[in-house]
Residue frames as qw, qx, qy, qz and C-alpha x, y, z in Angstrom:
[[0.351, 0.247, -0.499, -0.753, 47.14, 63.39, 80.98],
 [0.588, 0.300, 0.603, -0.447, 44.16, 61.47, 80.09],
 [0.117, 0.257, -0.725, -0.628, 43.47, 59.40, 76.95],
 [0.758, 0.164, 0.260, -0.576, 40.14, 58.13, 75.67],
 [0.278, -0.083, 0.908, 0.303, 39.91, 54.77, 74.29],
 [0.408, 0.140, -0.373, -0.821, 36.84, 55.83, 72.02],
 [0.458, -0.290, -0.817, -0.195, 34.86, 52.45, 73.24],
 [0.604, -0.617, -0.337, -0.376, 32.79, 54.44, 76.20],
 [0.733, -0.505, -0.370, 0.267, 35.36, 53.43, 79.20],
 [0.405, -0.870, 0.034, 0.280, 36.71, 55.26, 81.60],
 [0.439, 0.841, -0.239, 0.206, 39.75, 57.58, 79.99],
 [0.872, 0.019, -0.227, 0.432, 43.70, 55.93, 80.51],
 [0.207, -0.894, 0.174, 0.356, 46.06, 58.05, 82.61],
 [0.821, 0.443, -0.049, 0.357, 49.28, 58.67, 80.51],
 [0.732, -0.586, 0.080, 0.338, 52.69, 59.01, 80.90],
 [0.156, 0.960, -0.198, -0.122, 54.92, 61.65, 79.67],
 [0.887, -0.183, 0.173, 0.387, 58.54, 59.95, 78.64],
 [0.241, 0.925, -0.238, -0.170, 61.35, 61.98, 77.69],
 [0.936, 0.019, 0.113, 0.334, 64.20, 60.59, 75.92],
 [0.033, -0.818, 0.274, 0.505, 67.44, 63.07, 76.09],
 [0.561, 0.813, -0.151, -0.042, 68.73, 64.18, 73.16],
 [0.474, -0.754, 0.154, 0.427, 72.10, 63.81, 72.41],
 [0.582, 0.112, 0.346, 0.728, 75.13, 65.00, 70.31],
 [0.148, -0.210, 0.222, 0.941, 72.97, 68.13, 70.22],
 [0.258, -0.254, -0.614, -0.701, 69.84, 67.16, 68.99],
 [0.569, -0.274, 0.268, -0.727, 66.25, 67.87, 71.37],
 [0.293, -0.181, 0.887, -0.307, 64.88, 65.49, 73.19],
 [0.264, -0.131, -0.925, -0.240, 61.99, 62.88, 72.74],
 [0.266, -0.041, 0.781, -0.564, 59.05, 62.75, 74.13],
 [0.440, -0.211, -0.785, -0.382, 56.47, 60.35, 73.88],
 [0.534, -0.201, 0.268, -0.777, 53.47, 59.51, 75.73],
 [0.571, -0.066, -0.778, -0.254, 51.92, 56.22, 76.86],
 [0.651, -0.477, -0.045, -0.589, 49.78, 54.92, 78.52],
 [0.342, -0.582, 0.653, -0.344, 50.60, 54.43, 82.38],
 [0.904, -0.082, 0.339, -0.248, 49.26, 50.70, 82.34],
 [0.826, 0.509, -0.172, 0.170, 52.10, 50.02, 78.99],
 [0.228, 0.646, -0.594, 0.423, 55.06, 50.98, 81.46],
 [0.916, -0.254, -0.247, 0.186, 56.69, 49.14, 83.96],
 [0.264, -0.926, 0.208, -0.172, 59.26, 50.12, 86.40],
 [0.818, 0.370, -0.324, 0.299, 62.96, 48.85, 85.40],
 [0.608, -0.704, 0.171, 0.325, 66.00, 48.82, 88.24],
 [0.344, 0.860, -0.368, -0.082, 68.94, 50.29, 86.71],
 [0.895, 0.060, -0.370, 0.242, 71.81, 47.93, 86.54],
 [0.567, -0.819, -0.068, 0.051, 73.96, 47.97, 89.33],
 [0.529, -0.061, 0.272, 0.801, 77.11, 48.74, 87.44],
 [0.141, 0.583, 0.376, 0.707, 75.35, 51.83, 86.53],
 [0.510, -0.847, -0.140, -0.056, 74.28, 52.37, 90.33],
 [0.836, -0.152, 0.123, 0.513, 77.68, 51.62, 91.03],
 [0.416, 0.240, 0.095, 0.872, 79.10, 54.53, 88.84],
 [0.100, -0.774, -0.146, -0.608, 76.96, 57.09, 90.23],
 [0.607, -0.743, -0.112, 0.257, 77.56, 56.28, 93.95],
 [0.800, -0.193, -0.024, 0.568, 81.22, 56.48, 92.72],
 [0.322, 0.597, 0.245, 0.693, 80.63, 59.37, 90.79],
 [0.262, -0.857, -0.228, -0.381, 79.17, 61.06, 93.30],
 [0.593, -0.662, 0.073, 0.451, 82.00, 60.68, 96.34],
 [0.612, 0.044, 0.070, 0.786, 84.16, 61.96, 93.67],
 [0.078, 0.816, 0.275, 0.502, 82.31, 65.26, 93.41],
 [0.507, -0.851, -0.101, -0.090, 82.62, 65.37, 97.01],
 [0.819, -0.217, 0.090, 0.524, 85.98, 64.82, 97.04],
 [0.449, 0.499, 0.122, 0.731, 86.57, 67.80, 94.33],
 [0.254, -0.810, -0.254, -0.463, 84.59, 69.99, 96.36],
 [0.735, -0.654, 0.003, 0.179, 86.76, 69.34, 99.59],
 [0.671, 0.179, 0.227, 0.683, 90.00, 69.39, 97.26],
 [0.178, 0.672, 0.253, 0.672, 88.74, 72.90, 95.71],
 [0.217, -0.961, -0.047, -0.168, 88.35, 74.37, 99.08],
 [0.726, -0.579, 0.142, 0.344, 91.65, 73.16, 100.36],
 [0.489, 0.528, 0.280, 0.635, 92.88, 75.01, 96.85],
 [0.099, 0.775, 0.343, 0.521, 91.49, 77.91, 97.92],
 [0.561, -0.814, 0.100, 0.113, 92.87, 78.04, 101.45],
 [0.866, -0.180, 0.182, 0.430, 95.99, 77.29, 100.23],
 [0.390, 0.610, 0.194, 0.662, 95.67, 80.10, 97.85],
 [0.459, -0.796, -0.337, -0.205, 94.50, 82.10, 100.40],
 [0.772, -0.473, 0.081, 0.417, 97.29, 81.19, 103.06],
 [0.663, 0.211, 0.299, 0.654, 99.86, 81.96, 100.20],
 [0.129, 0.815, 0.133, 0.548, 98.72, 85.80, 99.24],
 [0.454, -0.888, 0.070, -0.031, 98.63, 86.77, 103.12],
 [0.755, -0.226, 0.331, 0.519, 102.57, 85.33, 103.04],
 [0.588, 0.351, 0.471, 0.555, 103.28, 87.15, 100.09],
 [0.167, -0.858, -0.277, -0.400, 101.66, 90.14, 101.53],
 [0.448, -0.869, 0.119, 0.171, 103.86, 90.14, 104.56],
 [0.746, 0.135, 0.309, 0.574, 106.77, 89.22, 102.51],
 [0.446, 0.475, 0.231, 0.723, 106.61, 92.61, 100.83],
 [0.343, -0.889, -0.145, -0.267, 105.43, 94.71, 103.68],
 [0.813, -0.474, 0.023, 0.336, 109.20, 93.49, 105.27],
 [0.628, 0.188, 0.326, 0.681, 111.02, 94.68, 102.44],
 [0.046, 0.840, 0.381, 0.383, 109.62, 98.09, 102.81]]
């Protein structure tokens, strides 16, 4: 996006910001110009919870499959179980 300053010079890029909504209500978004922002590091207790956050997904995701073999394992047993009794 592009904003004239109305004094003749060369038009400002701008910058789209979106603040999320929450509890339900729509986001924000505002607009400013690119030269009014600045690039912020996130704290690192905040990096910190996403790294952790993020082995734990991996962790469900290794859990959930070893669910699913287990379920797996468990029918075929259950299956010869009743094919003996026949």
């Amino acid at each position: 996006q592009l904003a004239a300053s109305g004094d003749g010079d060369r038009p400002e890029r701008c910058v789209e910001v979106v603040f999320e909504g929450r509890h339900g209500r729509p986001p924000v978004i505002l607009w400013y110009p690119e030269d009014a922002l600045e690039e912020v590091q996130p704290p690192k207790s905040l990096v910190d919870a996403k790294v952790a956050f993020e082995k734990a997904e991996e962790e469900l995701k290794r859990k959930q499959a070893d669910l699913k073999s287990a379920q797996e394992f468990c029918t075929k047993e259950k299956k010869g179980w009743m094919t003996k009794q026949e």
